[in-house]
N, C-alpha and C positions, 0 to 999 in steps of 0.2 A: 319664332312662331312660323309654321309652314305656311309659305302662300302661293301656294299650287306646287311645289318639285315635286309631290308622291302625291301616290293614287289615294285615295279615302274612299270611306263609304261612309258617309253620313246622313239621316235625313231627316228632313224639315220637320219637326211636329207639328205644324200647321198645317202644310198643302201637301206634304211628301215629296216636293222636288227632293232628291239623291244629286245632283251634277254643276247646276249654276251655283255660287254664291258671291258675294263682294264684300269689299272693306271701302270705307271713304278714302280717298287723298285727294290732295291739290296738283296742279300741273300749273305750268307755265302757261299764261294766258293773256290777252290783250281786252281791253274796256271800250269800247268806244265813246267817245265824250264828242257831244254832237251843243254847239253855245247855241242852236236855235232849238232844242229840244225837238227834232224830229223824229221819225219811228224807228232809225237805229241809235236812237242815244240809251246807251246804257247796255250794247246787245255784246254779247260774251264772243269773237271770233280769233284765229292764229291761234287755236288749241294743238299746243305740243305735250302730247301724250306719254311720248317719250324722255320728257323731261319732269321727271316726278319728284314733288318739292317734298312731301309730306304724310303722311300717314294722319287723319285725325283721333283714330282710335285705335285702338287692339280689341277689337270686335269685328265680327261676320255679322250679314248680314242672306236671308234667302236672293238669292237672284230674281226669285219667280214673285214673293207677295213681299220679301221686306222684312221680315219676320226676323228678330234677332236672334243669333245662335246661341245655343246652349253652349257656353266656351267650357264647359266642365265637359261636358261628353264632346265636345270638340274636341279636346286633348288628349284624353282615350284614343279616339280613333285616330288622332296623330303616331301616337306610340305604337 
C-alpha cells in the first residue's frame, strides 16, 4: 500500500481536504511511573519517531476532521 512515495489526488468526502491524511502506528516510547502518583505519573516522553514499531491498521484516516478513507477509491487513485 502507498504511504506517501507518489503524488495522489484524493479527497475527503467530508471536509474536502485533498493533501493531509494519516494512518495509526506505534513508536518507541518511554511511560513515566511516578510511586507518589504526581502530575507526571503516567505522562508519555523520549518519543522516537524514527523508530516505528507498528502499523495498527491498513486504513487512512483525513488529516484535517478524522474522517476515514474510502480505501476503495483510495486504491484507484493509487493506480
Amino acid at each position: 500500500m502507498n504511504r506517501g512515495n507518489t503524488k495522489m489526488k484524493y479527497t475527503c468526502k467530508q471536509c474536502g481536504n485533498s493533501r493531509f491524511f494519516y494512518v495509526e502506528v506505534s513508536v518507541k516510547a518511554k511511560e513515566r511511573i511516578d510511586l507518589q502518583k504526581g502530575s507526571r505519573h503516567g505522562k508519555i516522553y523520549d518519543i522516537e519517531p524514527d523508530n516505528l514499531d507498528n502499523y495498527f491498521e491498513d486504513s487512512f484516516y483525513c488529516g484535517k476532521c478524522n474522517e476515514p478513507v474510502d480505501m476503495a477509491e483510495w486504491e484507484n487513485y493509487e493506480s
